[in-house]
LUMPAVO-180447 format. One record per atom (N, C-alpha, C, O): residue in one letter; z, y, x. Coordinates in steps of 0.1 Angstrom, whole numbers, plus 5000, padded with zeros to 4 digits. Layout:
N
<r><r>a</r><z>Z</z><y>Y</y><x>X</x></r>
...
//
This chain:
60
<r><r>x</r><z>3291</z><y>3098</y><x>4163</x></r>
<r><r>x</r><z>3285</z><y>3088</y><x>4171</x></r>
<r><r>x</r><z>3279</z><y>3095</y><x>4184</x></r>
<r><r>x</r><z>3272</z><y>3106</y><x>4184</x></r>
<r><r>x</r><z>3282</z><y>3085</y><x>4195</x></r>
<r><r>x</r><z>3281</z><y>3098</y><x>4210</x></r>
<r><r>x</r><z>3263</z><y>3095</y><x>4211</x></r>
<r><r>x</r><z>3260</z><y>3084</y><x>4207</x></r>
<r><r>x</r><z>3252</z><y>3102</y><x>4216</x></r>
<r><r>x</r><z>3241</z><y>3097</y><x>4219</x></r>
<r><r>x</r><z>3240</z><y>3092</y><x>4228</x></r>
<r><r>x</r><z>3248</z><y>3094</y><x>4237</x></r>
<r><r>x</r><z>3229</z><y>3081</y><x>4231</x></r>
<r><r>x</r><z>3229</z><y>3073</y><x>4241</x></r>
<r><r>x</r><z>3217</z><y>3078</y><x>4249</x></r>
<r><r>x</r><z>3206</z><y>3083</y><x>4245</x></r>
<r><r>x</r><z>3221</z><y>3075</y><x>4261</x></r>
<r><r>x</r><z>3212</z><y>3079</y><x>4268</x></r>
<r><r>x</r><z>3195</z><y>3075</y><x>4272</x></r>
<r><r>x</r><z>3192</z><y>3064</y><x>4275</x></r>
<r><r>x</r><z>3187</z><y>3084</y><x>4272</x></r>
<r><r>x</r><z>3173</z><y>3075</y><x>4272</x></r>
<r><r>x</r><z>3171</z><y>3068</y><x>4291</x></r>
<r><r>x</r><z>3167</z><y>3057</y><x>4294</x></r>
<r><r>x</r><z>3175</z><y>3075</y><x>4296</x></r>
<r><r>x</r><z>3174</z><y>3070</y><x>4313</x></r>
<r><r>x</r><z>3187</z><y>3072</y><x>4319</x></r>
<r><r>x</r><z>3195</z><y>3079</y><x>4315</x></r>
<r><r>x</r><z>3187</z><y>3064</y><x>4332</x></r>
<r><r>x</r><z>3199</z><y>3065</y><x>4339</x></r>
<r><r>x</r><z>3198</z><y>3065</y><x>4351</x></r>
<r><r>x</r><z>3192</z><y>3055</y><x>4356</x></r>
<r><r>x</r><z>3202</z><y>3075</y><x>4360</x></r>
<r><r>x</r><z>3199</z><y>3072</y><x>4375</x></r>
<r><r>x</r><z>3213</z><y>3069</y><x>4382</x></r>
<r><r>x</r><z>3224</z><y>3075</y><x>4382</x></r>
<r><r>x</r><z>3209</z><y>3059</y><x>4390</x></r>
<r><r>x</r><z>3217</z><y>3056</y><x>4393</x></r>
<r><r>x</r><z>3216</z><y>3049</y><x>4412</x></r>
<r><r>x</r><z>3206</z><y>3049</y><x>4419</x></r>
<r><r>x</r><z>3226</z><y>3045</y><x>4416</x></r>
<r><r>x</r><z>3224</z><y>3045</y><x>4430</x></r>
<r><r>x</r><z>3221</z><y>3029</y><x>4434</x></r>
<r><r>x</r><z>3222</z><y>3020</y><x>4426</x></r>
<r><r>x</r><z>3215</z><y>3028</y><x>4451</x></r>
<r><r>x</r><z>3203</z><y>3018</y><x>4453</x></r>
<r><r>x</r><z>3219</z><y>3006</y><x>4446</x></r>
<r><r>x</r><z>3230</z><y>3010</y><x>4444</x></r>
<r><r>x</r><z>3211</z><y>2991</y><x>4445</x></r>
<r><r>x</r><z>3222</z><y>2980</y><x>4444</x></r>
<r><r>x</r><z>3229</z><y>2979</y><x>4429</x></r>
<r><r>x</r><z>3233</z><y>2968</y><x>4425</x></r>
<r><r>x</r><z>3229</z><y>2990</y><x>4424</x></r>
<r><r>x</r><z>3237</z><y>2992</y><x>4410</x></r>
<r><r>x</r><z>3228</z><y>2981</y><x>4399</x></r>
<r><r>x</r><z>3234</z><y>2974</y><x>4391</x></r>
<r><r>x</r><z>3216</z><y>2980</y><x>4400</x></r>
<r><r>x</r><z>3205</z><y>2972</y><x>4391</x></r>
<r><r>x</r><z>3210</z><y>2960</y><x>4397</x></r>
<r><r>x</r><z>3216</z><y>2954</y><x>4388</x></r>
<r><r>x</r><z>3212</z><y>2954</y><x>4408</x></r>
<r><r>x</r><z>3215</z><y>2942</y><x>4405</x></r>
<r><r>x</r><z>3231</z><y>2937</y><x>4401</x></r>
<r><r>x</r><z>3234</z><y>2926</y><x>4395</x></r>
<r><r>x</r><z>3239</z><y>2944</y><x>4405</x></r>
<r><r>x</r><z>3254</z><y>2943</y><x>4398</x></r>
<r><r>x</r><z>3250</z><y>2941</y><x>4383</x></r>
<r><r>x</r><z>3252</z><y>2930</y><x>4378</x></r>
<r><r>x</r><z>3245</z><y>2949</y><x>4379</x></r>
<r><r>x</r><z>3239</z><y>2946</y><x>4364</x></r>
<r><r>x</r><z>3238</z><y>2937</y><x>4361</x></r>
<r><r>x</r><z>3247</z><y>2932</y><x>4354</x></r>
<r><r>x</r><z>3229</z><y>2932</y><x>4366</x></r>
<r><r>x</r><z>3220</z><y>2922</y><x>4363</x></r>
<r><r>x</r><z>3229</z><y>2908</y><x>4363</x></r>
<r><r>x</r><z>3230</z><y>2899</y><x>4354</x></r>
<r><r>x</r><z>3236</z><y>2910</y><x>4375</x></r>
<r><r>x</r><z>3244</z><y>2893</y><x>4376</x></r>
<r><r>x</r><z>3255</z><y>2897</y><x>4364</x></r>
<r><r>x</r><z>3261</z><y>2887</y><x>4360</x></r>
<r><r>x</r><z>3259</z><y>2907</y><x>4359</x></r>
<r><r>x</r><z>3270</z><y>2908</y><x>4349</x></r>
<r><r>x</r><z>3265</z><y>2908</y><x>4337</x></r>
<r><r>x</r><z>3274</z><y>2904</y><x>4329</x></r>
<r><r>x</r><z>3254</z><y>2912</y><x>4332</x></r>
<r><r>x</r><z>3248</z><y>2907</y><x>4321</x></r>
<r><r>x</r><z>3239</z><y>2894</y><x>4318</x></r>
<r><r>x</r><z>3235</z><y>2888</y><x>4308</x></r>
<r><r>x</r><z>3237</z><y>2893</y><x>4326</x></r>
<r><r>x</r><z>3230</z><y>2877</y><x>4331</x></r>
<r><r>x</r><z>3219</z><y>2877</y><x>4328</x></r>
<r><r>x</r><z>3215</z><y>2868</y><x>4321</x></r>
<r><r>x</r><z>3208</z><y>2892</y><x>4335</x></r>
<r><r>x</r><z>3193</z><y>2893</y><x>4330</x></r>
<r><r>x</r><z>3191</z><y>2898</y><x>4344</x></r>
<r><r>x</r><z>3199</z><y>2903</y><x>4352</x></r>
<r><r>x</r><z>3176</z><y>2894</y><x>4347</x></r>
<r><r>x</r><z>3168</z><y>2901</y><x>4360</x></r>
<r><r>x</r><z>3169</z><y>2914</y><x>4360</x></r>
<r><r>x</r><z>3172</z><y>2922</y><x>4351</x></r>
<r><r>x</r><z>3167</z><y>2917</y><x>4373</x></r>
<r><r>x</r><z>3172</z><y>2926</y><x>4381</x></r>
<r><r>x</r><z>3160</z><y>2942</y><x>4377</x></r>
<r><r>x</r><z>3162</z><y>2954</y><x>4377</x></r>
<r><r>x</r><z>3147</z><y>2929</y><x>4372</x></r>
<r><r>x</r><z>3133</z><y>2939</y><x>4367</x></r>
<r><r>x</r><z>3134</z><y>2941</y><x>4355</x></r>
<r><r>x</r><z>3127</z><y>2951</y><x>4351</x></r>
<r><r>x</r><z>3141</z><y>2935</y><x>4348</x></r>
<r><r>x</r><z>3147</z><y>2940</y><x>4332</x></r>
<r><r>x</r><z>3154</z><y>2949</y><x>4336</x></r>
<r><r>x</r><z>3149</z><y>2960</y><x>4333</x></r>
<r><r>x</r><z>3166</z><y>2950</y><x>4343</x></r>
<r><r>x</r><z>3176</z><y>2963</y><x>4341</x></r>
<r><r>x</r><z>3169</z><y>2978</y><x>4348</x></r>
<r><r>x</r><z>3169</z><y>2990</y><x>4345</x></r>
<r><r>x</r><z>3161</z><y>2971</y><x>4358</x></r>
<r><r>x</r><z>3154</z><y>2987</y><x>4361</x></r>
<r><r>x</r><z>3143</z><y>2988</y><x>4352</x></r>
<r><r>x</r><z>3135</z><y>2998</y><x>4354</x></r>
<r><r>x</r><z>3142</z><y>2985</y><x>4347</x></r>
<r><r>x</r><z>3127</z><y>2985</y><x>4333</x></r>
<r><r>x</r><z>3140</z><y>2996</y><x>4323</x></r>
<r><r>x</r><z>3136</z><y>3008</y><x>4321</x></r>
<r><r>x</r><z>3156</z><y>2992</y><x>4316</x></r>
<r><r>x</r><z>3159</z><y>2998</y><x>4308</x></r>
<r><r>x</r><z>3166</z><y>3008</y><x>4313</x></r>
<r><r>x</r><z>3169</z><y>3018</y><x>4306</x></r>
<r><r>x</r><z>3169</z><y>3006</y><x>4330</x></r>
<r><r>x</r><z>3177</z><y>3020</y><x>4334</x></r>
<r><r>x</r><z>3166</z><y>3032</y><x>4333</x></r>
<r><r>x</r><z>3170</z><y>3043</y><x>4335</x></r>
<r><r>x</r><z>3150</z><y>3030</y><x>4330</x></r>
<r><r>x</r><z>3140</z><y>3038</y><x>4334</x></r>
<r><r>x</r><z>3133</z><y>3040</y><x>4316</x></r>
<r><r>x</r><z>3123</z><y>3047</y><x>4314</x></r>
<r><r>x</r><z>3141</z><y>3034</y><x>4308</x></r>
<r><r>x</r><z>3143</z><y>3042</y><x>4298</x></r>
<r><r>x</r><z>3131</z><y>3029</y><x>4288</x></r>
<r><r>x</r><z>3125</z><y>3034</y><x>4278</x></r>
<r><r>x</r><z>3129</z><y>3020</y><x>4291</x></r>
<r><r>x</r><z>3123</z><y>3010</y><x>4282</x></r>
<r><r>x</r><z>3127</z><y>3003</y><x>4274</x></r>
<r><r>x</r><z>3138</z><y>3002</y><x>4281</x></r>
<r><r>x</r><z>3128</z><y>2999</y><x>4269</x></r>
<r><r>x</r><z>3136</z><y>2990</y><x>4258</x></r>
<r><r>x</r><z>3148</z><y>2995</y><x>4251</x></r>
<r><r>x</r><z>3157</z><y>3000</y><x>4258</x></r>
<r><r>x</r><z>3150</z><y>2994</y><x>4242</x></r>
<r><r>x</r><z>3160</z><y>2999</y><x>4229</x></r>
<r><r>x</r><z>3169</z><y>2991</y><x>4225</x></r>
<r><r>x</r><z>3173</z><y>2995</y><x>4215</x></r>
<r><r>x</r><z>3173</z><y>2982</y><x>4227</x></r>
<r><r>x</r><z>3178</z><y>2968</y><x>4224</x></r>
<r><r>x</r><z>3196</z><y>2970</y><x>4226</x></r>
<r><r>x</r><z>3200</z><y>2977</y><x>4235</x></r>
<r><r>x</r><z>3209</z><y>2961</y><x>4215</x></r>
<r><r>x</r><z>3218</z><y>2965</y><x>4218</x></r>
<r><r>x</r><z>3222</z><y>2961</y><x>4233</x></r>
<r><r>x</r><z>3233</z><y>2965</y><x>4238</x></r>
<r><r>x</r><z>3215</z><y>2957</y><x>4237</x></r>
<r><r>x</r><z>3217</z><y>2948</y><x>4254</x></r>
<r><r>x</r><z>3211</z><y>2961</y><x>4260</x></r>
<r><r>x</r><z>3221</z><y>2967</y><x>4264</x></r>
<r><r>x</r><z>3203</z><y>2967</y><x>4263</x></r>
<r><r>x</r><z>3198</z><y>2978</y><x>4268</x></r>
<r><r>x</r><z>3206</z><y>2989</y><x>4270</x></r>
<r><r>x</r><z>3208</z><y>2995</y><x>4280</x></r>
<r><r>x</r><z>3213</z><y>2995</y><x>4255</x></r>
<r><r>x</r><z>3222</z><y>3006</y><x>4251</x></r>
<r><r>x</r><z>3237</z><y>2999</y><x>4259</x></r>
<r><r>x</r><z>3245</z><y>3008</y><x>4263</x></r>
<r><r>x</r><z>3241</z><y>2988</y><x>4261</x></r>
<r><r>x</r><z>3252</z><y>2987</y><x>4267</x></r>
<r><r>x</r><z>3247</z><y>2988</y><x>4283</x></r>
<r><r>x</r><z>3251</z><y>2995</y><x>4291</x></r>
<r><r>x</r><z>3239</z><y>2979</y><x>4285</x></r>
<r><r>x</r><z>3239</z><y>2980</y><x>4299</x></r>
<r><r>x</r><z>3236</z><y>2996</y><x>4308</x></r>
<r><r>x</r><z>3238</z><y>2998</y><x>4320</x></r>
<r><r>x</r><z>3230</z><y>3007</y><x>4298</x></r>
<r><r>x</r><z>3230</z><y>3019</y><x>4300</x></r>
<r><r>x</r><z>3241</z><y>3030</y><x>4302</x></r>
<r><r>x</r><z>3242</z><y>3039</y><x>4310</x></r>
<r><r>x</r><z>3251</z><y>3023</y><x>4287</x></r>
<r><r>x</r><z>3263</z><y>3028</y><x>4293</x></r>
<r><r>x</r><z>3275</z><y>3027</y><x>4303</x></r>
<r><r>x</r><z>3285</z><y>3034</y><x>4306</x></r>
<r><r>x</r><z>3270</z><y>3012</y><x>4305</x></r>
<r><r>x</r><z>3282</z><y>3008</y><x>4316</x></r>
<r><r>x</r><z>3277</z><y>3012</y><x>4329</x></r>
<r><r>x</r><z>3284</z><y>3011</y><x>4339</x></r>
<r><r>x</r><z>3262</z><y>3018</y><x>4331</x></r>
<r><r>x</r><z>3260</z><y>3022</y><x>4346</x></r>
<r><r>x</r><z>3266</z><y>3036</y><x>4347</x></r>
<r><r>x</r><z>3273</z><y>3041</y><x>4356</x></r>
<r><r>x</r><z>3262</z><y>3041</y><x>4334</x></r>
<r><r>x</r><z>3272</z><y>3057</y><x>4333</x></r>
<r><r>x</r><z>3287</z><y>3055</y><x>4337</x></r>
<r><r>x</r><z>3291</z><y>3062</y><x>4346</x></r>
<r><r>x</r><z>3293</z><y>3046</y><x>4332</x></r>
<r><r>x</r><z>3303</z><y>3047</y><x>4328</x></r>
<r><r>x</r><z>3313</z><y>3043</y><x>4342</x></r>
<r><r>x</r><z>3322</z><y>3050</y><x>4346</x></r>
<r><r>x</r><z>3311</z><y>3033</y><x>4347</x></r>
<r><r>x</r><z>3317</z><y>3024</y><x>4355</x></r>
<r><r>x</r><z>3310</z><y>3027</y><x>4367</x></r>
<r><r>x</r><z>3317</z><y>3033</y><x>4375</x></r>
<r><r>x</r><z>3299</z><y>3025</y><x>4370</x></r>
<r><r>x</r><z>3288</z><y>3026</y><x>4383</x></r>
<r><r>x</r><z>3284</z><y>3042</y><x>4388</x></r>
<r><r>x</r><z>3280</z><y>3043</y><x>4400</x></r>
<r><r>x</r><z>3285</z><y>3053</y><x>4379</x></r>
<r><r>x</r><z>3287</z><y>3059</y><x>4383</x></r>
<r><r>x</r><z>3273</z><y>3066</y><x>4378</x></r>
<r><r>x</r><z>3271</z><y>3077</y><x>4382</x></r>
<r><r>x</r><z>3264</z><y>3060</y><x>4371</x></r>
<r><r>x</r><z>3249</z><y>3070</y><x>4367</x></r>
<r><r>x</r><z>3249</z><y>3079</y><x>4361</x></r>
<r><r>x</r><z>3259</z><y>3079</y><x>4354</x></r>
<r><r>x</r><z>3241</z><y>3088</y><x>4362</x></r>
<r><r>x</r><z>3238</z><y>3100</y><x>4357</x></r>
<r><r>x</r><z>3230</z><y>3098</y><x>4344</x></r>
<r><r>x</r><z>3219</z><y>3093</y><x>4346</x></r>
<r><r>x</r><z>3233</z><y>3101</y><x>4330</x></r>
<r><r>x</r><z>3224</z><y>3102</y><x>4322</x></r>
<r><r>x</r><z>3217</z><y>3111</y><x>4320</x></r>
<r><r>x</r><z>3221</z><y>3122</y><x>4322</x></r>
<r><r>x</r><z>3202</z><y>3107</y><x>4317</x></r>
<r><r>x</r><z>3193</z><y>3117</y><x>4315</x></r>
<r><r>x</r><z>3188</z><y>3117</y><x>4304</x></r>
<r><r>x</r><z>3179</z><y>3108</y><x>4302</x></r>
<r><r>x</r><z>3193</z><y>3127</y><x>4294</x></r>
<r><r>x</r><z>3186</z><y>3125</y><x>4277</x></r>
<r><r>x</r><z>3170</z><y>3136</y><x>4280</x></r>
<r><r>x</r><z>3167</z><y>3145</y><x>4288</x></r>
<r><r>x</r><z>3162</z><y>3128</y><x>4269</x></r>
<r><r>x</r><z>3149</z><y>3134</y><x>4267</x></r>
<r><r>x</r><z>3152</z><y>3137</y><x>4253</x></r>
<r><r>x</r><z>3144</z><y>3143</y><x>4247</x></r>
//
């Protein structure tokens, strides 16, 4: 099982792509790109900024 990442940096605009693709505010996704919430909705939307958008993960 790959670990997931606790934060994600990522570039300006990327939080709201999110947002309209998961269909949550814009202040939710930068709340979990900055490492809040644990939720399976959180853990995906973390990896699809890695993955597709281009973020950097940052494990603690």
């Amino acid at each position: 099982m790959e670990k997931s990442p606790k934060k994600v940096w990522t570039k300006k605009g990327t939080g709201l792509m999110l947002a309209k693709r998961f269909q949550v505010s814009p202040r939710w996704v930068s709340n979990v790109l900055n490492g809040k919430g644990d939720s399976d909705t959180a853990r995906n939307i973390r990896a699809v900024a890695v993955k597709e958008y281009g973020g950097v993960a940052i494990y603690e």
